[in-house]
N, C-alpha and C positions, 0 to 999 in steps of 0.2 A: 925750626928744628925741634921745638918744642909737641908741634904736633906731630912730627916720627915720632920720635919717642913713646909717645903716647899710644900710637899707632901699632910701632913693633911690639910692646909692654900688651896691649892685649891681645896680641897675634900669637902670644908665647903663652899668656894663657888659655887659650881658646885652643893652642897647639898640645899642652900640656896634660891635660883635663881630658880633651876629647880623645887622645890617643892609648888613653891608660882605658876607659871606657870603652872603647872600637876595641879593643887587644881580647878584650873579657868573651866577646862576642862573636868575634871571625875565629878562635880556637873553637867552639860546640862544632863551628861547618864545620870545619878539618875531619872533627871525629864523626860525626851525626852518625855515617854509614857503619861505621865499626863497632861504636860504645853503642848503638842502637841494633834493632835488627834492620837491615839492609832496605827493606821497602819501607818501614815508621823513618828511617833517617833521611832516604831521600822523597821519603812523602813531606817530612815537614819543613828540610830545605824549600823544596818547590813552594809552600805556603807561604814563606819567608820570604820568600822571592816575589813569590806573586802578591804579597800583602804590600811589600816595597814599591811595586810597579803600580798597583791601582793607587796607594797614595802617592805616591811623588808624580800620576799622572796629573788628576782629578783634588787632591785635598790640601798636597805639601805647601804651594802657593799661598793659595787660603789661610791658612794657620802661620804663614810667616807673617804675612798681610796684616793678619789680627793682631799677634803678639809682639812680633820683632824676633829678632836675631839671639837673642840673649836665652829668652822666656821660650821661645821657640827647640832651642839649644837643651834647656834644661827639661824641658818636658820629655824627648824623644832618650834621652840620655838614662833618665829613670825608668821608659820602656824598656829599655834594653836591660838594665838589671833587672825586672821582671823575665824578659826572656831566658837571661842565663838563668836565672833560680829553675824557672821551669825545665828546662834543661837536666839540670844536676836534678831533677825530681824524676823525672823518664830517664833518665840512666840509672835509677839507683829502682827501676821495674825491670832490671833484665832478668828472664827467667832459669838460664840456658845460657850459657859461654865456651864455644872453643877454646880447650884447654890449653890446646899449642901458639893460636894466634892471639887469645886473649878479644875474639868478636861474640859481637852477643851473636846468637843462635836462634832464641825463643824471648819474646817480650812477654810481659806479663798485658792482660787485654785493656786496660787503659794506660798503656805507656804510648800508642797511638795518638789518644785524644788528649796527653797532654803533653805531648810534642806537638801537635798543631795547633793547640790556643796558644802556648808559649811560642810559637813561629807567628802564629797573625800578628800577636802583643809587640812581635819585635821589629815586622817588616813596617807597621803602622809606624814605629818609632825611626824605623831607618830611613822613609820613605820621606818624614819632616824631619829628621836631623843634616839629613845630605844635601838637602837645599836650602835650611841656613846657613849652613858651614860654607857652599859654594858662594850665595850671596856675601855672606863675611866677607870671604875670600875677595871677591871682587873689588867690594867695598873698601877695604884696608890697600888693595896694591893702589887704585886709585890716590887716595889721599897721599900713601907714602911716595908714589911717584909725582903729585904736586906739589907735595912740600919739600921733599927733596931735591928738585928739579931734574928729575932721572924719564928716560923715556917708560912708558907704562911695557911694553914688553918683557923689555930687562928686569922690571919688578917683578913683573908676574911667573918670570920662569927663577930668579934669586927667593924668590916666598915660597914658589910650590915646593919648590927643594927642601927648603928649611923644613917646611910641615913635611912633608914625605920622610924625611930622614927620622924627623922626632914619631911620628907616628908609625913606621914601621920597626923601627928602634924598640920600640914599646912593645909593640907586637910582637917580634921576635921574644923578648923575655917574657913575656906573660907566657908565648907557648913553650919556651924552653922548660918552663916550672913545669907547667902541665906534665911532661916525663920524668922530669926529678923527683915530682910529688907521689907520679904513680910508681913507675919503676924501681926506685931508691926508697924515696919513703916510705913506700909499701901502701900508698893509702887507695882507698875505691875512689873509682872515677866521678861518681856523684858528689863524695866530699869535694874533690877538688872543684869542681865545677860550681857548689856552695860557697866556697873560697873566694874566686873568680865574681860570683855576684856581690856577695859583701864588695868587694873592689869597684865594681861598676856602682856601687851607692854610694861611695865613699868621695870616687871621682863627681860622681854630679852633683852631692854638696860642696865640692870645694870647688866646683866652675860659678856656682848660684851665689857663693859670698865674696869670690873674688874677682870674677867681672863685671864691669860694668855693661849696661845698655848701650853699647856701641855699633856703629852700624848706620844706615842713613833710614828715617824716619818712617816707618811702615804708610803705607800709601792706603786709605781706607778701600775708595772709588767702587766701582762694580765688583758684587763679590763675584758675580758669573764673569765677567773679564777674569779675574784672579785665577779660578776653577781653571779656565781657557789658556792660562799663561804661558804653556809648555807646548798645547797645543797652537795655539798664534803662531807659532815659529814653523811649524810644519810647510807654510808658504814658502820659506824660505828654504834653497836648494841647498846652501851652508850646512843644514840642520842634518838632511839627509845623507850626505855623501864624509861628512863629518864620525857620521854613527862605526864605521868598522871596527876601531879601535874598542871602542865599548862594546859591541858584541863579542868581540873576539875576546876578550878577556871574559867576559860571562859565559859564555860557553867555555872557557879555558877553568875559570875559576870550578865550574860545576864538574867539568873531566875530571882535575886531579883532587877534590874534595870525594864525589862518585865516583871513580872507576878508578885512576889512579891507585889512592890511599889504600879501598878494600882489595881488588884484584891486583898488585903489583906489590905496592911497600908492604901490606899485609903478610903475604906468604913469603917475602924475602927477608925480610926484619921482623915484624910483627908489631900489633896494634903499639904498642909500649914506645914505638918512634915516632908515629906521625908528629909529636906535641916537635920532637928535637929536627925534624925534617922541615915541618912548619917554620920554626924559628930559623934555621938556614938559612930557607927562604924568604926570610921576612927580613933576617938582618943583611941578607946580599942586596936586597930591595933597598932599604936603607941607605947603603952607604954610594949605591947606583944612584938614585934619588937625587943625590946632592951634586954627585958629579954630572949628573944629565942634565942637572939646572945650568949647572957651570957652562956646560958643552952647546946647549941649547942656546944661551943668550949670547954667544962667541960665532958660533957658523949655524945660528937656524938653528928650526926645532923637525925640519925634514928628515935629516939621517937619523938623527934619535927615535922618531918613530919608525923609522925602516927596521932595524935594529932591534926593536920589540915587536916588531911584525912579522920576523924572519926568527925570531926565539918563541913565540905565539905557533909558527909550523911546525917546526920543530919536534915542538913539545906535542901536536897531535898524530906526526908522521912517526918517531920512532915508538912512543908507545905502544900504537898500533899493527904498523906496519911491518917491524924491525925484530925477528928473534921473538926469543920467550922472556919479556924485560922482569919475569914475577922470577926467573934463577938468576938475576945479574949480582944479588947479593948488595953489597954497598953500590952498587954501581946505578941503583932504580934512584938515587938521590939526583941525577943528570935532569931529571925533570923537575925536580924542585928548583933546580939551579935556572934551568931555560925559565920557570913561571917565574924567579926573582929578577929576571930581568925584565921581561914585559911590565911585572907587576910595577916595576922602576918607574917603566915609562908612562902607564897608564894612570900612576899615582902624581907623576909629577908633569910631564912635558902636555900630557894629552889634556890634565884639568886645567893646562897653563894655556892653551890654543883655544879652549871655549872661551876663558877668561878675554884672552886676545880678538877671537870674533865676533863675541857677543858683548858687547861693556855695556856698563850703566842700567838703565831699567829692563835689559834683557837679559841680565845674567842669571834670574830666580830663573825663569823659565828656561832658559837655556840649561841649567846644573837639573833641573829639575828632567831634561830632557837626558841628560849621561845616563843619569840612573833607572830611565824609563825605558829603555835601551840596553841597557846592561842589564838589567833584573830581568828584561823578560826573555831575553838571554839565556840566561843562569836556572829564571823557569822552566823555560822550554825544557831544557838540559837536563835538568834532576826529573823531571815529567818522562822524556825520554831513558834515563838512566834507570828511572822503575818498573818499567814497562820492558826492561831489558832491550830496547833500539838503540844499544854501542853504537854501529857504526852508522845511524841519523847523525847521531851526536859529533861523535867524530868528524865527520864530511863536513857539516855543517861549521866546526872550527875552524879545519885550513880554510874552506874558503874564504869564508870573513878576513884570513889574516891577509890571502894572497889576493883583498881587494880593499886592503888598509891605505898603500903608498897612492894609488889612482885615487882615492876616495879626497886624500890629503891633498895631493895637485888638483885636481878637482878643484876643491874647495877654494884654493889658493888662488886659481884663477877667476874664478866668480867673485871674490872680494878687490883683486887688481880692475877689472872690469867695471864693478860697481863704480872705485875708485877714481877710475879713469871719468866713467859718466858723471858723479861726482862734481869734478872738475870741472869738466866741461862746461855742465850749468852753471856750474857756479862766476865762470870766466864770461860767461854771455850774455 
């Protein structure tokens, strides 16, 4: 029992630390398109995006490899307060602001270029912090599920919970400030986004003195295997039919950051909600999170992803397709609400299924593959969103969601099969 404890003790803080640091960083998307001007916001999402995907294809493995889990953790965690500084620096270049909506208009000519060094510096950070955190993650339900004598399923959907709830929990109140600070407090968006980084400094000293190097022991071997790690799994059909969920949400994510936010809650509410819209969605995320663990490890993790796959349409059909949702007034938050529930699933039931397909030395590459997948997603998306191709973007989300539940059976059945072969040999 001794080694749970040990085990939960640094899952809470690795939970704790990384989710006050992640909160500083997903509030800039929210705004990019608004506090920025409209093409510099969704130019430097897409950089962000696409900095994420080249490393977490090609680099994140490597630099887990090298460092470990800890070191690895604390490195990408300090990119990330570089990112927001950079941030609150291009927001405090707007030239030119709509009086009524409060969007920037006019940037000044290097509020561009350092919105995309500030997006490379962060996607480089996001692209090695998401597959140590997925490794962690592996590595901690393993041991508590052996020492505890608990099946490893059950773990993996009781942890993803825990961390989903504490991590978008955090989320939520980082963005709720975000409006308090501007709206109430009366302060420019740049201070607060200033603020916001101090906090992502703060968080990744206090993860550097208070965890330990926990984790199972960095593997030196082929660095070109490592590079490959994410790729190796490509053989496998698991890997591909797997992927819906993660797209769908990247392209989801990039709607309501891109077009949602500025076309919709903008002219309905104005900029001044996104941060209190945000936090909605973050804390209905939250508190789903925990009960989806619940629900998942009780009847499967199949209805729970239907569930976010059917709130993933939703959220691209009425948008879209439904009325004029920029005069629904209060009523444009129904989207926020549909993405806190995907966001539920994707945050917890969907990392707790890699966790379940892929265990042990395949879980770097496997996490490293969600977010190779979902970034370039979310690329694709803000690349389409500046280019003004809505309705690429659009199409391109329901479909992903309406080939979420087949992609899941799918997969379901090529791990039974395997299983079954498995046996088989093994009996002969």
């Amino acid at each position: 029992m001794q080694e749970a404890r040990m085990c939960r003790r640094e899952f809470s803080v690795m939970s704790w630390t990384f989710a006050i640091n992640h909160a500083t960083v997903t509030t800039p998307i929210l705004y990019a398109s608004s506090v920025l001007t409209n093409s510099t916001g969704q130019a430097g999402n897409a950089m962000l995006y696409g900095a994420t995907l080249v490393c977490s294809l090609f680099f994140s493995a490597v630099v887990f490899s090298l460092i470990g889990a800890k070191k690895g953790l604390s490195l990408s965690m300090g990119l990330y307060a570089v990112y927001v500084g950079l941030f609150a620096l291009a927001a405090s270049m707007c030239a030119e602001k709509n009086a009524k909506t409060g969007s920037c208009m006019e940037g000044e000519q290097t509020q561009l270029p350092t919105m995309l060094l500030g997006s490379l510096i962060g996607g480089i950070g996001a692209g090695i912090l998401w597959t140590c955190q997925g490794a962690f993650f592996s590595s901690v339900c393993e041991r508590v599920a052996k020492a505890e004598g608990k099946e490893a399923p059950a773990v993996t959907a009781e942890l993803a919970g825990s961390f989903a709830l504490v991590f978008l929990a955090m989320e939520s109140l980082v963005r709720a400030s975000a409006t308090i600070l501007t709206k109430y407090a009366k302060l420019d968006y740049s201070v607060v986004f200033y603020i916001f980084s101090g906090l992502a400094v703060a968080s990744t000293i206090a993860f550097m003195v208070l965890a330990t190097n926990f984790g199972k022991p960095a593997q030196r071997g082929s660095v070109f295997a490592k590079v490959l790690s994410a790729v190796s799994l490509w053989s496998d059909p698991k890997t591909w039919v797997l992927q819906c969920t993660n797209l769908t949400f990247g392209f989801a994510a990039a709607w309501l950051g891109g077009y949602i936010g500025r076309n919709i809650l903008t002219p309905a509410l104005s900029s001044d909600f996104i941060g209190f819209a945000g936090a909605m969605l973050s804390a209905l995320a939250s508190v789903l999170s925990k009960v989806f663990g619940v629900t998942a490890a009780k009847t499967g993790k199949g209805p729970v992803v239907a569930l976010g796959a059917t709130s993933f349409l939703l959220l691209g059909v009425l948008s879209r397709f439904v009325g004029h949702p920029a005069d629904w007034g209060w009523g444009v938050l129904v989207f926020y609400i549909l993405m806190g529930v995907g966001r539920a699933v994707y945050e917890s039931t969907n990392k707790a299924i890699f966790a379940d397909f892929f265990p042990g030395e395949a879980s770097a590459g496997a996490f490293a593959n969600v977010f190779v997948f979902g970034t370039g997603a979310s690329t694709a998306a803000f690349i389409l969103g500046a280019t003004q191709q809505d309705g690429a973007e659009v199409y391109l989300l329901i479909s992903f969601a309406a080939l979420t539940i087949p992609g899941y059976m799918a997969a379901s059945l090529i791990r039974r099969k395997e299983d079954s072969d498995s046996s088989g040999s093994s009996s002969s």
